[in-house]
DRENVO-116936 format. One record per residue (C-alpha): x, y, z; residue number from 1; residue in three letters. Coordinates in nm, 3 decimals, m for minus. Example, Ala and Ser with C-alpha at 12.3 -4.5 7.8 and 13.67 -1.06 7.14 Angstrom:
// residues 2
(markol (1.230,m0.450,0.780),1,"ALA")
(markol (1.367,m0.106,0.714),2,"SER")
// end
This chain:
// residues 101
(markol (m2.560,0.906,m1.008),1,"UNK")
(markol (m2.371,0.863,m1.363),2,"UNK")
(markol (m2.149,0.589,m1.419),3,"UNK")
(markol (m1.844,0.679,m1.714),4,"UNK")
(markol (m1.625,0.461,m1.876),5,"UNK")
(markol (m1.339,0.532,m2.054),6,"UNK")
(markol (m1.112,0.333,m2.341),7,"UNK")
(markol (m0.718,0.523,m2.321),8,"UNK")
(markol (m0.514,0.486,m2.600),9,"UNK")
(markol (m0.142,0.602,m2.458),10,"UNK")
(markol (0.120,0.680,m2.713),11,"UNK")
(markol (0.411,0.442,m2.700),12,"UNK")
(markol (0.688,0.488,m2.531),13,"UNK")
(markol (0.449,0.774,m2.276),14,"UNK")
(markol (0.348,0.552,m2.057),15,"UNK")
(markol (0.514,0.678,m1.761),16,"UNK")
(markol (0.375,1.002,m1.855),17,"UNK")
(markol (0.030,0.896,m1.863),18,"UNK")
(markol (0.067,0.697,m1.491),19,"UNK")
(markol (0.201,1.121,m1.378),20,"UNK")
(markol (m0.147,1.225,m1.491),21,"UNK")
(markol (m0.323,0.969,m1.335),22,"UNK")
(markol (m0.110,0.984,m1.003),23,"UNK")
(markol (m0.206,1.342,m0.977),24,"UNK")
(markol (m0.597,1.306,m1.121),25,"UNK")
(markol (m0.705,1.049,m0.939),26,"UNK")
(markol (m0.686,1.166,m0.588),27,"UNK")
(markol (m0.915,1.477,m0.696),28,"UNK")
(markol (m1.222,1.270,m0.757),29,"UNK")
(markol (m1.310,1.195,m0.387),30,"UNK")
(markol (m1.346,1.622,m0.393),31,"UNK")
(markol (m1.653,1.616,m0.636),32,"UNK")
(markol (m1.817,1.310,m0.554),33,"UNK")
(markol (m1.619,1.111,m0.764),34,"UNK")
(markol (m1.519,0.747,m0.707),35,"UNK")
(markol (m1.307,0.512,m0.929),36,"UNK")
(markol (m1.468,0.150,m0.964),37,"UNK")
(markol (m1.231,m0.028,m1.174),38,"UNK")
(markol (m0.913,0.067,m1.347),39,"UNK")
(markol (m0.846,m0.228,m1.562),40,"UNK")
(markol (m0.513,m0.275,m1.827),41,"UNK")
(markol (m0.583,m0.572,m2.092),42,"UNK")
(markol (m0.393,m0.770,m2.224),43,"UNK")
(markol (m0.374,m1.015,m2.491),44,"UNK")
(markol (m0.457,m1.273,m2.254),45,"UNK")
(markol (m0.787,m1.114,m2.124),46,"UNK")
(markol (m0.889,m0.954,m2.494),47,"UNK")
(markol (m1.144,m1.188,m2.632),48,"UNK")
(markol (m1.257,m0.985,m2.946),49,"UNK")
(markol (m1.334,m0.632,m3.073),50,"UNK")
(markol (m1.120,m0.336,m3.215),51,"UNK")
(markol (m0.802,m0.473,m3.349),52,"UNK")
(markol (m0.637,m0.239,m3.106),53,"UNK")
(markol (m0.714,m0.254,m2.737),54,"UNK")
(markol (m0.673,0.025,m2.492),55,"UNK")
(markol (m0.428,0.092,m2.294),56,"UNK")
(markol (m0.643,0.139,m1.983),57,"UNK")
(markol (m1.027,0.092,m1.896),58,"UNK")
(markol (m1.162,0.340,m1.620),59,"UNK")
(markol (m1.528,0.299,m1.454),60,"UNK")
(markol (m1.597,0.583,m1.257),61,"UNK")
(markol (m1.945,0.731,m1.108),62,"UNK")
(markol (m2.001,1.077,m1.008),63,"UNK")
(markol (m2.361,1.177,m0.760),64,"UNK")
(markol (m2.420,1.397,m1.027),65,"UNK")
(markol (m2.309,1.586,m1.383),66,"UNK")
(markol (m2.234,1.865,m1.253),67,"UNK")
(markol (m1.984,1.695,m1.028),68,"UNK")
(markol (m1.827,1.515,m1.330),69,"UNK")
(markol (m1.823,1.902,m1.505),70,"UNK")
(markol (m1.639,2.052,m1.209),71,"UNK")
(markol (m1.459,1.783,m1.192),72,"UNK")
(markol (m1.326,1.825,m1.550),73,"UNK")
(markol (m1.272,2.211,m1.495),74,"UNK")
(markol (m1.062,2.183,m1.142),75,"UNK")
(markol (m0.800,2.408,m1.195),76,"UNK")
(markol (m0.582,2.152,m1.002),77,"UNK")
(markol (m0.636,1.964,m1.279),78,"UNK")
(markol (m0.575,2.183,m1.530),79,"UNK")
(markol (m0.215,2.252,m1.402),80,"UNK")
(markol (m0.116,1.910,m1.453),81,"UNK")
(markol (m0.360,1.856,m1.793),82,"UNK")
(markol (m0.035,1.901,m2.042),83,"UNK")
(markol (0.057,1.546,m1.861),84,"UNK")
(markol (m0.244,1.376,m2.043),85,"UNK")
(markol (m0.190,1.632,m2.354),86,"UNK")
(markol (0.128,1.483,m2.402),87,"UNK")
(markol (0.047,1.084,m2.330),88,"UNK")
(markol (m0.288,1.009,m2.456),89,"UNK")
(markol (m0.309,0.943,m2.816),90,"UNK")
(markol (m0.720,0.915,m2.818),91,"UNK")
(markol (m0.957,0.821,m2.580),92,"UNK")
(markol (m1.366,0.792,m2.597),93,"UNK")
(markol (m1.606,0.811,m2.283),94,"UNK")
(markol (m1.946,0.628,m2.232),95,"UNK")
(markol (m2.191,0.776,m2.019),96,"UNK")
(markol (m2.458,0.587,m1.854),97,"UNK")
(markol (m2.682,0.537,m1.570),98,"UNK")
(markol (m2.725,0.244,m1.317),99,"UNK")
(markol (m2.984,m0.056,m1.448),100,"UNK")
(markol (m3.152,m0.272,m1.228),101,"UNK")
// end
């Protein structure tokens, strides 16, 4: 099992874009072993410290394996729809880590 998280800086003004993406991405983890745990959106309220900038969106996923997460990624579902996230997502970064404990 790998657990990934992921920090998404949208471009202003895209967000509507970026929720497209997501609509259509989403649904295709379940088809590699994919679940979403938490999809979070702070806000100045609920940012306690860090960056100066926060991201637009926090995503905790887990996968049973990487080479779920890798065809994942390479679904060429996905890939029809990947000029969505092209066109919203200023930068992003992804942790990848394994269960503790």
């Amino acid at each position: 099992m790998i657990y990934l998280t992921m920090a998404i800086f949208v471009q202003e003004g895209k967000e509507a874009i970026f929720h497209q993406f997501e609509d259509l991405a989403l649904p295709l983890l379940a088809d590699y072993n994919g679940k979403l745990i938490y999809r979070l959106r702070p806000n100045a309220e609920s940012y306690i410290g860090g960056e100066p900038e926060m991201p637009y969106e926090l995503h905790v996923l887990s996968f049973e394996s990487e080479a779920d997460f890798a065809a994942f990624a390479q679904d060429e579902r996905r890939k029809e729809f990947l000029h969505l996230k092209e066109a919203s997502i200023r930068s992003s970064f992804l942790v990848k880590g394994a269960l503790v404990g």
